[in-house]
N, CA, C and O of each residue as an XYZ file, in Angstrom:
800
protein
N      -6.842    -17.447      0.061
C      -8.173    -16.841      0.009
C      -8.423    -15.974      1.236
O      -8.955    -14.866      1.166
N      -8.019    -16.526      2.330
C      -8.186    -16.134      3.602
C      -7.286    -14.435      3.217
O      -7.756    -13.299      3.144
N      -6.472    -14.726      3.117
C      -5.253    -13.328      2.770
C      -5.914    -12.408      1.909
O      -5.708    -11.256      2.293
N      -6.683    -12.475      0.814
C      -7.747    -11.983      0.080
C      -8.373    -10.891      0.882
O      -8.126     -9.693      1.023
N      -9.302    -11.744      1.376
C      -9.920    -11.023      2.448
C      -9.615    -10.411      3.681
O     -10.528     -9.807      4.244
N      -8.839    -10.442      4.045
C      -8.297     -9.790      5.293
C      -7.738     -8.271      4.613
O      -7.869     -7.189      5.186
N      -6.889     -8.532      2.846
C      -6.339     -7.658      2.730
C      -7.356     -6.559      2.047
O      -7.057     -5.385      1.828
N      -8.425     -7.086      1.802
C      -9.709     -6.307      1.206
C     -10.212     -5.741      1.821
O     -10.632     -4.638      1.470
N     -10.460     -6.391      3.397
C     -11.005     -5.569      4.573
C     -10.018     -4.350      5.349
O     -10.385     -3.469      6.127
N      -8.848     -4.609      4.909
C      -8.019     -3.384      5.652
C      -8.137     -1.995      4.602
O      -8.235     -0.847      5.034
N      -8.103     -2.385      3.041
C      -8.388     -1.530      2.004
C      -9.237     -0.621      1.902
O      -9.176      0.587      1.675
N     -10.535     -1.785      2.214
C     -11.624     -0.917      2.545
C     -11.579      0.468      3.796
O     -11.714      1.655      3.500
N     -11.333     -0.137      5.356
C     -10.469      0.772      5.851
C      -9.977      1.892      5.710
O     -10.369      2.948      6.208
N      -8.732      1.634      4.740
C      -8.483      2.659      4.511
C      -8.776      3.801      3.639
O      -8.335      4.945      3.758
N      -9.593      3.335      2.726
C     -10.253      3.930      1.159
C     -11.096      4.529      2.620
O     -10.657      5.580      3.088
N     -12.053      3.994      3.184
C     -13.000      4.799      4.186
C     -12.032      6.227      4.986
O     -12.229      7.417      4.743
N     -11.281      5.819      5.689
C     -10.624      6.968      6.258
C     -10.337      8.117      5.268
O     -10.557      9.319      5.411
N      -9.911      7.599      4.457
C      -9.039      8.763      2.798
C     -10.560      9.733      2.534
O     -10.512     10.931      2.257
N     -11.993      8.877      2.697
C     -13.169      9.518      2.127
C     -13.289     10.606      3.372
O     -13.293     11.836      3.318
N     -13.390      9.659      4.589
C     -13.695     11.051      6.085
C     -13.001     12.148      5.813
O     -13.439     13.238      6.181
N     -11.801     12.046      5.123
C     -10.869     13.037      5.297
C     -10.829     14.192      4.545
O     -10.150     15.181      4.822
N     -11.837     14.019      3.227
C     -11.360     15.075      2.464
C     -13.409     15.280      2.072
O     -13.728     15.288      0.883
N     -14.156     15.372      2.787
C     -15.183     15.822      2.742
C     -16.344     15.382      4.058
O     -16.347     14.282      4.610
N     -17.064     16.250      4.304
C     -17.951     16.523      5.434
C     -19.077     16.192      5.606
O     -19.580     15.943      6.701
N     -19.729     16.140      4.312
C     -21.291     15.965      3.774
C     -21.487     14.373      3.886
O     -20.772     13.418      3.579
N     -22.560     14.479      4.368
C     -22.757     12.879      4.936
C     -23.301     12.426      3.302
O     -22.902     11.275      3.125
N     -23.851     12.782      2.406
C     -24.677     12.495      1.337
C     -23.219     11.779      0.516
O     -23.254     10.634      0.067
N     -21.765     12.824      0.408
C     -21.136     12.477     -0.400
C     -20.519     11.109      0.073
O     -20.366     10.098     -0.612
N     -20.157     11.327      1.565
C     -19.556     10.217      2.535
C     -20.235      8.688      1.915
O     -19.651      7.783      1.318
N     -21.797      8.814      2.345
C     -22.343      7.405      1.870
C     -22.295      7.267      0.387
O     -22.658      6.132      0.075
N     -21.963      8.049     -0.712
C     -22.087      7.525     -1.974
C     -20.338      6.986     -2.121
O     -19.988      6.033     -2.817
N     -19.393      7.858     -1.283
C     -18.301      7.055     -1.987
C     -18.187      5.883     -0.905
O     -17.412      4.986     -1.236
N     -18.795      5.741      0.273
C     -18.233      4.159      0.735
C     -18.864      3.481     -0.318
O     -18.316      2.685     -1.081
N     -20.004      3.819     -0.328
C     -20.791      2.285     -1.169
C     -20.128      2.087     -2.476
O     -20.299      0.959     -2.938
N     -19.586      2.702     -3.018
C     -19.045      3.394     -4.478
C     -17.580      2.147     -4.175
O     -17.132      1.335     -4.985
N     -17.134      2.395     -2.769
C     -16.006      1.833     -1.957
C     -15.924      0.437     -2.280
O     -15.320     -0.251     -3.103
N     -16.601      0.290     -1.507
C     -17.012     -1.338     -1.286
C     -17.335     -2.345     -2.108
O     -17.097     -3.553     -2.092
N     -18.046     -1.482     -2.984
C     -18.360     -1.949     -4.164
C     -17.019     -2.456     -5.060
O     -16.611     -3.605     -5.229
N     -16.508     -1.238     -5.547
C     -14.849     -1.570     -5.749
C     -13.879     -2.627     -5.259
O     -13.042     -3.272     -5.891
N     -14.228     -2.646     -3.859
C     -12.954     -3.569     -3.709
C     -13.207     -4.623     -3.549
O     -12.375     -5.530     -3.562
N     -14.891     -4.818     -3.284
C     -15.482     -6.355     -3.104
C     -15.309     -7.104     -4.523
O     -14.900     -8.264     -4.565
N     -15.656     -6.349     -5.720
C     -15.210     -6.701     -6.803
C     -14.442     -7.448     -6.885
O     -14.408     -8.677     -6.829
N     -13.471     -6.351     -7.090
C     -12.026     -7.062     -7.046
C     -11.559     -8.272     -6.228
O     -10.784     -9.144     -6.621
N     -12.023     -8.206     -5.288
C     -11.496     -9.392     -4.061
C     -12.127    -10.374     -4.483
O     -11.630    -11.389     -3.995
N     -13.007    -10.615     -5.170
C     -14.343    -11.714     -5.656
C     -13.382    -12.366     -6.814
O     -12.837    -13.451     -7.015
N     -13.481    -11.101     -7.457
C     -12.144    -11.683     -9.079
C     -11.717    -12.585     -8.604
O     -12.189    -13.717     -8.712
N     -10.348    -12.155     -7.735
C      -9.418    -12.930     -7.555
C      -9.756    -14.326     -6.899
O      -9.250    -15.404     -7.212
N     -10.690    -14.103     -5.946
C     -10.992    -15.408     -5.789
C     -11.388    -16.678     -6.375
O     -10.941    -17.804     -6.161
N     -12.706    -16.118     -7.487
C     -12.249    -16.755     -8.370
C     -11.995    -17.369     -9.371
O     -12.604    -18.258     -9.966
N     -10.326    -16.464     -9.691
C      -9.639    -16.898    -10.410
C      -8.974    -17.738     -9.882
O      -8.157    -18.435    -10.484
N      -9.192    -17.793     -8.816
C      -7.615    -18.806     -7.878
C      -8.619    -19.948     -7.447
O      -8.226    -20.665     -6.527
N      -9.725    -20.185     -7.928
C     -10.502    -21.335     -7.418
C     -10.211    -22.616     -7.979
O      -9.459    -22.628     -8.954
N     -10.670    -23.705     -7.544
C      -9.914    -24.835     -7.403
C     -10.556    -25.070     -9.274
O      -9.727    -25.620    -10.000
N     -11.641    -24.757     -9.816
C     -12.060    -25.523    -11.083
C     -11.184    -24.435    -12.013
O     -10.927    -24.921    -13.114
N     -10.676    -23.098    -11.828
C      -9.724    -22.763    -12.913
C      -8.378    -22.464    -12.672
O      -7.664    -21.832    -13.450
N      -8.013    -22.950    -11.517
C      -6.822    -22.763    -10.900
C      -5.971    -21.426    -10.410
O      -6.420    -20.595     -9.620
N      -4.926    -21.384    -10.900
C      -3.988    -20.273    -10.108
C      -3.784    -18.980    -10.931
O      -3.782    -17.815    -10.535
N      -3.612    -19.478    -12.182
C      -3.319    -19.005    -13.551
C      -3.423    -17.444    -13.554
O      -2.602    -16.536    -13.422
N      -4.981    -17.520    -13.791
C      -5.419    -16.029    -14.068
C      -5.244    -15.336    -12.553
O      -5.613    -14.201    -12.856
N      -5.021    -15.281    -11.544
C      -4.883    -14.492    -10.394
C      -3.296    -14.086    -10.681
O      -2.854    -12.942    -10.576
N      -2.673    -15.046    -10.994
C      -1.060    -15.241    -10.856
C      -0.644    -13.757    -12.851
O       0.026    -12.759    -13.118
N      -1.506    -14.593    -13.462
C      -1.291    -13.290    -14.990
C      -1.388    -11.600    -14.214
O      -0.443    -10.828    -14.053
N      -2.866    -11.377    -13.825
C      -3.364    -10.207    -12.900
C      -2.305     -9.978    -11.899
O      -2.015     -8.786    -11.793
N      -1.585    -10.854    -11.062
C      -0.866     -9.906     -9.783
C       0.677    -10.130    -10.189
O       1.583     -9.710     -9.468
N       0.937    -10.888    -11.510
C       2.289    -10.666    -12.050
C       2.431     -9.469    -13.293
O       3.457     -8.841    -13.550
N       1.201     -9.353    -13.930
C       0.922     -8.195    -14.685
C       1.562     -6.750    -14.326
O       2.296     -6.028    -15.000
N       0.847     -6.531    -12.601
C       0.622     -5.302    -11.794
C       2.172     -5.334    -11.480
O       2.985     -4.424    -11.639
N       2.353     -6.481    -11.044
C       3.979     -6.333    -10.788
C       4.766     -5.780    -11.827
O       5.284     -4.693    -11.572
N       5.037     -6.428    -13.272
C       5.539     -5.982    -14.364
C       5.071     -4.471    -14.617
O       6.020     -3.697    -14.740
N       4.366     -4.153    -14.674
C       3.833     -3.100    -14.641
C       4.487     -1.949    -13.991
O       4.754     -0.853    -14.483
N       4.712     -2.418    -12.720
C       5.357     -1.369    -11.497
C       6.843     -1.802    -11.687
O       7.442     -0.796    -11.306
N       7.710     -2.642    -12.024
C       8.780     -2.686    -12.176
C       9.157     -1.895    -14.283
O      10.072     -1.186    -14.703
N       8.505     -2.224    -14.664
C       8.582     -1.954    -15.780
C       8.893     -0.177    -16.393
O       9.737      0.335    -17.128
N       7.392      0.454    -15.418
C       7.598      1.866    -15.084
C       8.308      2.319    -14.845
O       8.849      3.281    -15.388
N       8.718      1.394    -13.311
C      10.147      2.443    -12.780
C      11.143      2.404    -13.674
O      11.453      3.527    -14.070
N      11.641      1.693    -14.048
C      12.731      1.553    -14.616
C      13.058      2.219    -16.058
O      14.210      2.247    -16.491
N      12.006      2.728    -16.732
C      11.855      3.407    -17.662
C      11.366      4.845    -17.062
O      11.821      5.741    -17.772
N      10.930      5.127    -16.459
C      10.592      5.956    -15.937
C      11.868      7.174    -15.376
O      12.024      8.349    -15.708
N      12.614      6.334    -14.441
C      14.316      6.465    -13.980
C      15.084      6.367    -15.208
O      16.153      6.978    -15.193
N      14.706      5.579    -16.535
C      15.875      5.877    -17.329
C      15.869      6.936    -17.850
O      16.889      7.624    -17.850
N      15.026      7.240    -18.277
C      13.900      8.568    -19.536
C      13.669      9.024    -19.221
O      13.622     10.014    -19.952
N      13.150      9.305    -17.859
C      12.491     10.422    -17.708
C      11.276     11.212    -18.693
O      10.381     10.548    -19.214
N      11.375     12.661    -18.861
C      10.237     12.788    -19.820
C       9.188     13.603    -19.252
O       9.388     14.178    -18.182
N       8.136     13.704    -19.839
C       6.823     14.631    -19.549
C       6.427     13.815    -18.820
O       6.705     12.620    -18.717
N       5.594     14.604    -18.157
C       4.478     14.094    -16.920
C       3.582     13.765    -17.336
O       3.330     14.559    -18.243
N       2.520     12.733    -17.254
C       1.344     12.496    -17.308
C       0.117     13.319    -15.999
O      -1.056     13.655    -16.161
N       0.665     13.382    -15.235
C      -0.485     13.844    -14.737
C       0.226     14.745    -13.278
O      -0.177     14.466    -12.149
N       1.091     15.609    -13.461
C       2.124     16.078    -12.206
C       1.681     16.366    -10.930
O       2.310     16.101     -9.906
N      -0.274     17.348    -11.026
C      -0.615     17.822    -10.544
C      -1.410     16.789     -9.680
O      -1.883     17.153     -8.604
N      -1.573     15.446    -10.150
C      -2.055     14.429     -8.746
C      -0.782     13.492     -8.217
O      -0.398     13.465     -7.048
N      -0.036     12.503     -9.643
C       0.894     12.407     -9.069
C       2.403     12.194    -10.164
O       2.726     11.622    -11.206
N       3.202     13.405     -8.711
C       3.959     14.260     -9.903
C       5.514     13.214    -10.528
O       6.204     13.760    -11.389
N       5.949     11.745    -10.021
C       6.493     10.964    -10.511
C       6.357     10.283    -11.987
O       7.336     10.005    -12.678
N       4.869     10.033    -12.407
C       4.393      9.322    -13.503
C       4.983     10.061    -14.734
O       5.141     11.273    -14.875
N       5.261      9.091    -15.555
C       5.819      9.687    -16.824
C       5.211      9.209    -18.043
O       4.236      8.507    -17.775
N       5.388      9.308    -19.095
C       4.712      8.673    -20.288
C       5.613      7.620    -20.963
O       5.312      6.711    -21.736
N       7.038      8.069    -20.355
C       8.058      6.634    -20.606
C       7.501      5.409    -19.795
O       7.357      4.234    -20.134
N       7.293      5.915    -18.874
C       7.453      5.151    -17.464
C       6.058      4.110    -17.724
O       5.943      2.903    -17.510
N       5.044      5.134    -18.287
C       3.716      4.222    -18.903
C       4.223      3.391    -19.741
O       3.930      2.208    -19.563
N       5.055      3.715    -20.803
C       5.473      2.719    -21.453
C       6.145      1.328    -21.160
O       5.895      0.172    -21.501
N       6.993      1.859    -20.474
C       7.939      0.490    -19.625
C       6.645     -0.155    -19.179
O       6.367     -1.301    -19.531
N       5.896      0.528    -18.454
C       4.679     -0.302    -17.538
C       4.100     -1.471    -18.467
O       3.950     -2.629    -18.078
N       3.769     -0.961    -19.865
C       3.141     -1.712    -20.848
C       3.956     -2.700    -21.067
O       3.393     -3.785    -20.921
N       5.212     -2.779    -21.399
C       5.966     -3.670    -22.160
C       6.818     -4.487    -20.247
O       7.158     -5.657    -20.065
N       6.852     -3.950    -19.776
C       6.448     -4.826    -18.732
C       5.546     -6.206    -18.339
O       5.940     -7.333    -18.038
N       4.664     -5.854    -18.419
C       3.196     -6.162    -18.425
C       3.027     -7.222    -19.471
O       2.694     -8.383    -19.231
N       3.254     -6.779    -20.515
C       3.143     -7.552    -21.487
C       4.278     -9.068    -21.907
O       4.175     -9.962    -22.746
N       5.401     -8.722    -20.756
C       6.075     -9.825    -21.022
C       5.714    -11.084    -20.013
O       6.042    -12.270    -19.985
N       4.562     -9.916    -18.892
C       5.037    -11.179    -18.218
C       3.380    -12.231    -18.718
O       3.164    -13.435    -18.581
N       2.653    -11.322    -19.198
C       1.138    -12.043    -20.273
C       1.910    -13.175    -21.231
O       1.468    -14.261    -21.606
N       3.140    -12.597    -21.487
C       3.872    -13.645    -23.051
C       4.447    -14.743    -22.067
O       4.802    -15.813    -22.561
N       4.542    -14.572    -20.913
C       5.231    -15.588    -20.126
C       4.538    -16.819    -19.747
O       5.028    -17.948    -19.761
N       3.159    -16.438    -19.353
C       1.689    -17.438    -19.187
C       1.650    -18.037    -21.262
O       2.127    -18.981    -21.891
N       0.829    -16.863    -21.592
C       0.098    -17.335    -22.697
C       0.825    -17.980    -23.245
O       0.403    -19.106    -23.508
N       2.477    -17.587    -23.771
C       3.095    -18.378    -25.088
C       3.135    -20.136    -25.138
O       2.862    -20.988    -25.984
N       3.771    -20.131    -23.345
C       3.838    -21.620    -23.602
C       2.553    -22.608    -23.614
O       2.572    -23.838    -23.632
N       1.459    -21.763    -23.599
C      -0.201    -22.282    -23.645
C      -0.538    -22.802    -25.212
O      -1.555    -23.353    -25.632
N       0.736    -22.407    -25.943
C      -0.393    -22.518    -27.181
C      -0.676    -23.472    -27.880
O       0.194    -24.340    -27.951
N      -1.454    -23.606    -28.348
C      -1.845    -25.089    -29.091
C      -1.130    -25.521    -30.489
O      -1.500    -25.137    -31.599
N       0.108    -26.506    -30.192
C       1.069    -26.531    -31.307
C       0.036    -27.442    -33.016
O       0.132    -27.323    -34.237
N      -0.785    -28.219    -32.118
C      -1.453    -28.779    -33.134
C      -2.528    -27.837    -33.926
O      -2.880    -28.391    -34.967
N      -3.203    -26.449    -33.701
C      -4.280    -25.733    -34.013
C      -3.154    -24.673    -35.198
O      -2.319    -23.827    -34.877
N      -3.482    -25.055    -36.318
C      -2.772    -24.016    -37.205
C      -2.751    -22.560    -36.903
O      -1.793    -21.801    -36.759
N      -4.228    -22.317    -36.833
C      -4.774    -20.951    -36.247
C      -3.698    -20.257    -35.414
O      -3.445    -19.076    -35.651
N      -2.983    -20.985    -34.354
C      -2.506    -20.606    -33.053
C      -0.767    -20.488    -33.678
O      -0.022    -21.440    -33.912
N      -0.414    -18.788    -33.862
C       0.701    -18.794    -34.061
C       1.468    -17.807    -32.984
O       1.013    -16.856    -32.349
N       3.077    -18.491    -33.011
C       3.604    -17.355    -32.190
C       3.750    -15.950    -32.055
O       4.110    -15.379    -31.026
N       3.488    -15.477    -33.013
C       3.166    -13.851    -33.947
C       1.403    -13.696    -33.022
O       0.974    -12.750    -32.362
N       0.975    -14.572    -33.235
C      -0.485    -13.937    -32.685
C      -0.720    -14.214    -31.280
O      -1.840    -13.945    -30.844
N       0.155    -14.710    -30.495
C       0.469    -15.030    -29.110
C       1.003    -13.885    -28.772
O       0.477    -13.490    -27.732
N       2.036    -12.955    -29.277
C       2.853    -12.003    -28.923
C       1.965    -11.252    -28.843
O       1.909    -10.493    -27.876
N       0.877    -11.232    -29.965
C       0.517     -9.625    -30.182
C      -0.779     -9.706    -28.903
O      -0.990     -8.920    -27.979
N      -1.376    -10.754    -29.218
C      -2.697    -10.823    -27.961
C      -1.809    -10.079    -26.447
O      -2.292     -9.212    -25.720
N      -0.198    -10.831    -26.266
C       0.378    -10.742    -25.291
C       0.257     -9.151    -24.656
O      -0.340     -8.812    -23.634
N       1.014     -8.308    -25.596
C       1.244     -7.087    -25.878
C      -0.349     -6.347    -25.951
O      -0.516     -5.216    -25.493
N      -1.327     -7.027    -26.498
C      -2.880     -5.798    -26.585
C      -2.838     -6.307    -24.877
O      -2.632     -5.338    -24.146
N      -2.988     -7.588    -24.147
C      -3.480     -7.610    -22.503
C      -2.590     -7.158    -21.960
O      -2.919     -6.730    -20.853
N      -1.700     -7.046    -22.163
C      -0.703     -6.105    -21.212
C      -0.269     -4.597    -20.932
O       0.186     -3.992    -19.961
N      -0.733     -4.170    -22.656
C      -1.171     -2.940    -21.946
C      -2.238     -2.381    -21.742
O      -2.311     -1.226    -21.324
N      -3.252     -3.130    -22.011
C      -4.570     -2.304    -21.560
C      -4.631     -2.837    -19.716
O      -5.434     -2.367    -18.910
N      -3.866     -3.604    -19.480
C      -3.686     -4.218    -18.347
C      -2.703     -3.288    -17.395
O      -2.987     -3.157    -16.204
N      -1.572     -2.667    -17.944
C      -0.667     -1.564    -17.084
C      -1.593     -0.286    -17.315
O      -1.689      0.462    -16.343
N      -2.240      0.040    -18.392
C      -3.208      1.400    -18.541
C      -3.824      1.283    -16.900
O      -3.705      2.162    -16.046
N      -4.391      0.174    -16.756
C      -5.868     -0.132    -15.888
C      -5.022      0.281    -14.654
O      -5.272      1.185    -13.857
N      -4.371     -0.244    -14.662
C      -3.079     -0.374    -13.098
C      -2.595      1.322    -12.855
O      -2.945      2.017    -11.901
N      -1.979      1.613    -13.644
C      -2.053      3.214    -12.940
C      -2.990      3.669    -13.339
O      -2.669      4.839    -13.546
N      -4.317      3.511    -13.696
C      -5.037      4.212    -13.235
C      -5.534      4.014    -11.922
O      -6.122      4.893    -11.292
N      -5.337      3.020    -11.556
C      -5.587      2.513    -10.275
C      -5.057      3.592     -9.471
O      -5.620      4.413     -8.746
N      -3.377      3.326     -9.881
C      -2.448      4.066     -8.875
C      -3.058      5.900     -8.691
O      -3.156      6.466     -7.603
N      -3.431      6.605    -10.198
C      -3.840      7.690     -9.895
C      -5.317      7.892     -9.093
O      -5.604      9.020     -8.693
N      -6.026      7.028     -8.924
C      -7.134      7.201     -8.301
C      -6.753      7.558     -6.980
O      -6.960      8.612     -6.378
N      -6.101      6.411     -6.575
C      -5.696      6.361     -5.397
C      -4.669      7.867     -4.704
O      -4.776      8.389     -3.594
N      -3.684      8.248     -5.897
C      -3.549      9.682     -5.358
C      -3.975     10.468     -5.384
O      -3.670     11.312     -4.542
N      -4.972     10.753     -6.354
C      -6.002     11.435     -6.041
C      -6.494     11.792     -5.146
O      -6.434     12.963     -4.771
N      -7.267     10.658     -4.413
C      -7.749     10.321     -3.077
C      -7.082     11.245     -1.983
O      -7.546     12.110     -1.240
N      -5.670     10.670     -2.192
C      -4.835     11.378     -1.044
C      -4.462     12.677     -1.463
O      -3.999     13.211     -0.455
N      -4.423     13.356     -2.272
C      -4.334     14.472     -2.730
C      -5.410     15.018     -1.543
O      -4.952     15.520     -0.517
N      -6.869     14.890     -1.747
C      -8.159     15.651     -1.495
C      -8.114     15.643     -0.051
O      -8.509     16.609      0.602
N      -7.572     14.418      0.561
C      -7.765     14.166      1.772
C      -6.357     15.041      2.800
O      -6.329     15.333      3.995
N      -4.917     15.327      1.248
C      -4.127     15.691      2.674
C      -3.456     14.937      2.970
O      -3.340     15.157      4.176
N      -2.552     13.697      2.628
C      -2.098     12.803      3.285
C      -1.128     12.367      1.946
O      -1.255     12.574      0.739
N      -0.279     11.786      2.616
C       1.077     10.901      1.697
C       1.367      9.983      1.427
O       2.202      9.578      0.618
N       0.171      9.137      2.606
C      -0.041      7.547      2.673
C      -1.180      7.362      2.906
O      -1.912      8.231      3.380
N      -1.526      6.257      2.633
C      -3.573      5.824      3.167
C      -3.253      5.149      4.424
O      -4.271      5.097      5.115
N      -2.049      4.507      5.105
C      -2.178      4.292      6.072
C      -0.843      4.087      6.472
O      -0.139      4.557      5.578
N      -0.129      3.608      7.392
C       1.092      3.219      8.037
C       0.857      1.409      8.731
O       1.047      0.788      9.777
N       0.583      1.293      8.000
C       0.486     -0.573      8.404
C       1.419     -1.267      8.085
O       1.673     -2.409      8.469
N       2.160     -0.407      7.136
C       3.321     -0.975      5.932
C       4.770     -0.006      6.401
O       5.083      1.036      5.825
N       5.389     -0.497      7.339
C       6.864      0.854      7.653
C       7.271      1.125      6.379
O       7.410      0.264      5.510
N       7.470      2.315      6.237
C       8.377      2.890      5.004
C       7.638      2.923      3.654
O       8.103      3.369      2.605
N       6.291      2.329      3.857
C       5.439      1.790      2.398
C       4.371      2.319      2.204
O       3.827      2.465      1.109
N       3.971      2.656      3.258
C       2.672      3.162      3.679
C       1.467      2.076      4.002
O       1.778      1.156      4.759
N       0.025      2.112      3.452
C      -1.268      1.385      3.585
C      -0.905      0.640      2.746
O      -0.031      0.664      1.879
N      -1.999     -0.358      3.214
C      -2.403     -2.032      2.000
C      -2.916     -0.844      0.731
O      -2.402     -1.040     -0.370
N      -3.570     -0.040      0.808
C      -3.890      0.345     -0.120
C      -3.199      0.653     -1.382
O      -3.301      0.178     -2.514
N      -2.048      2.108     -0.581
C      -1.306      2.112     -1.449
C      -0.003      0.943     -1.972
O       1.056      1.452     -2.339
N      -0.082     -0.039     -1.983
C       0.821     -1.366     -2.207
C      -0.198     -2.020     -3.208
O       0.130     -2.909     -3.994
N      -1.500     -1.484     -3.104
C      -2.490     -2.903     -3.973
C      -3.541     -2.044     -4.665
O      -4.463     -2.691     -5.162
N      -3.581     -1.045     -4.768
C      -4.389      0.231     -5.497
C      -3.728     -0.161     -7.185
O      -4.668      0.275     -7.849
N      -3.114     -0.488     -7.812
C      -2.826     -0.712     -9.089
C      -3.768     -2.136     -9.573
O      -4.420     -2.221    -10.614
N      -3.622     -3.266     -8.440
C      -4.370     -4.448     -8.512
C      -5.774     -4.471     -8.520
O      -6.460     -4.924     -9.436
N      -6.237     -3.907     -7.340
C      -7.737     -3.686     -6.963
C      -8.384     -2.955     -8.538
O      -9.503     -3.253     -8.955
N      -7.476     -2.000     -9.253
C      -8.109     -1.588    -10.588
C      -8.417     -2.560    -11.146
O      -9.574     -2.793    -11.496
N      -7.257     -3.464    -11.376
C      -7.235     -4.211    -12.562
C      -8.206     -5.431    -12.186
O      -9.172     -5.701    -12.899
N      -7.849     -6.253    -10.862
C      -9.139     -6.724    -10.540
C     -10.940     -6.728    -10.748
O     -11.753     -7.570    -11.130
N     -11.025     -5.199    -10.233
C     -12.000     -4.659    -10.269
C     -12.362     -4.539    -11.583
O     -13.529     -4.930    -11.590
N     -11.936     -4.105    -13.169
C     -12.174     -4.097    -14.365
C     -12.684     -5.396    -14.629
O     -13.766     -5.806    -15.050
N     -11.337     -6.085    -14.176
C     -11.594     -7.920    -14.965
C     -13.048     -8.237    -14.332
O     -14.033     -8.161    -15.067
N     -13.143     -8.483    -13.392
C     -14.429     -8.411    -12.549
C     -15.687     -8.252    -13.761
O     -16.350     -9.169    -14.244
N     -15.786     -6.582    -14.113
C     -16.733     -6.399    -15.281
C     -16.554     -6.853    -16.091
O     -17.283     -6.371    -16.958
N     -15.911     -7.664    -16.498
C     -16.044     -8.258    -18.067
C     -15.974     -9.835    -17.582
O     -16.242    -10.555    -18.543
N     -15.717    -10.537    -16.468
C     -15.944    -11.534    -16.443
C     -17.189    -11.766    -16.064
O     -17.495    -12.954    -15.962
N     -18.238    -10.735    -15.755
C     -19.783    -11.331    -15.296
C     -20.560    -11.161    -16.364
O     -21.725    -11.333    -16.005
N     -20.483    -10.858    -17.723
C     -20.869    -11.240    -18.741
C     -20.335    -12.228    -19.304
O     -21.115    -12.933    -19.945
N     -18.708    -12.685    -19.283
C     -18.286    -13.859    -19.883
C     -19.261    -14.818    -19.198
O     -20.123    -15.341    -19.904
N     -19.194    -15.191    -17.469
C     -19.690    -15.997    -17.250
C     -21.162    -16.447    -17.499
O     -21.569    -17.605    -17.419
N     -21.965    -15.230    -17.844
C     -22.830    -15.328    -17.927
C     -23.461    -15.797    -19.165
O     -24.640    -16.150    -19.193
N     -22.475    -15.809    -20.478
C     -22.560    -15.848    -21.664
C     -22.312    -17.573    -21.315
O     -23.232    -18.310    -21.669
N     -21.418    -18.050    -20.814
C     -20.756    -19.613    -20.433
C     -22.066    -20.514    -19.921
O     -22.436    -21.637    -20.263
N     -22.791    -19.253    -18.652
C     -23.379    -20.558    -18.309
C     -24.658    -20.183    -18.920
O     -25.600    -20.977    -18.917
């Protein structure tokens, strides 16, 4: 939890510097910190909790193994296929293979949690409808994630820069390492404060 936050507060950080950098106007400055903060407090809240002691590890561990699958999934389809660009002019690596891998990535590692969850006694609950739930959260789950990632180059696009920070040798910022997560976080976030709210 502690790690949470420390890594939310350097994010923030750096999302702040990326904003100084690529505009002047104090009006725009204060709408995207708060816009900022807002974002990543989100997200950092998600995860917390999801990783809290009454629902355990589960859903933090689906979310930051998702993002992972996701980013391994891409590359690797991405490097095989190659292909059209999705978006060249912010960032010019992304491919529409590479989205794909991301999905089916993503989605194996959702089939990896959910399948062995399922309820052998509930007729309802079949392996066919485990896969497919698997496959709809996983990719609306790698969608969410680079969009993350393009926000974030975006960002650095406007601002001028190649990294959000150097905290990371060779990697760059917390940001760019956790800008796919903080999306997906940040989404789940909105739809879990109506679940909960529907719960309690």
């Amino acid at each position: 939890m502690a790690l949470v936050v420390l890594v939310g507060i350097g994010v923030y950080f750096e999302f702040a510097k990326l904003v100084l950098a690529f505009t002047d106007s104090l009006a725009v400055i204060a709408i995207w910190l708060v816009g900022g903060l807002v974002y990543v407090t989100v997200a950092c809240l998600t995860l917390l909790i999801l990783n809290s002691p009454y629902l355990g590890m589960t859903g933090a561990m689906v979310l930051i193994g998702g993002v992972i699958g996701t980013d391994v999934g891409a590359y690797f389809a991405g490097r095989t296929f190659g292909g059209p660009k999705i978006a060249p002019k912010i960032s010019p690596s992304k491919t529409w293979s590479g989205l794909i891998g991301g999905m089916i990535g993503a989605s194996g590692v959702v089939a990896f949690f959910l399948v062995p969850a399922i309820d052998t006694s509930d007729p309802d609950a079949t392996m066919s409808g485990a896969l497919l739930s698997s496959f709809l959260y996983g990719s609306v789950l790698a969608i969410v994630a680079q969009s993350g990632d393009f926000f974030e180059s975006w960002m650095k696009r406007r601002a001028g820069v190649k990294d959000s920070g150097s905290l990371i040798p060779g990697h760059g910022g917390l940001f760019d390492r956790t800008d796919g997560l903080i999306a997906v976080a940040f989404a789940s976030g909105l739809f879990m404060v109506p679940a909960l709210g529907l719960i309690w």
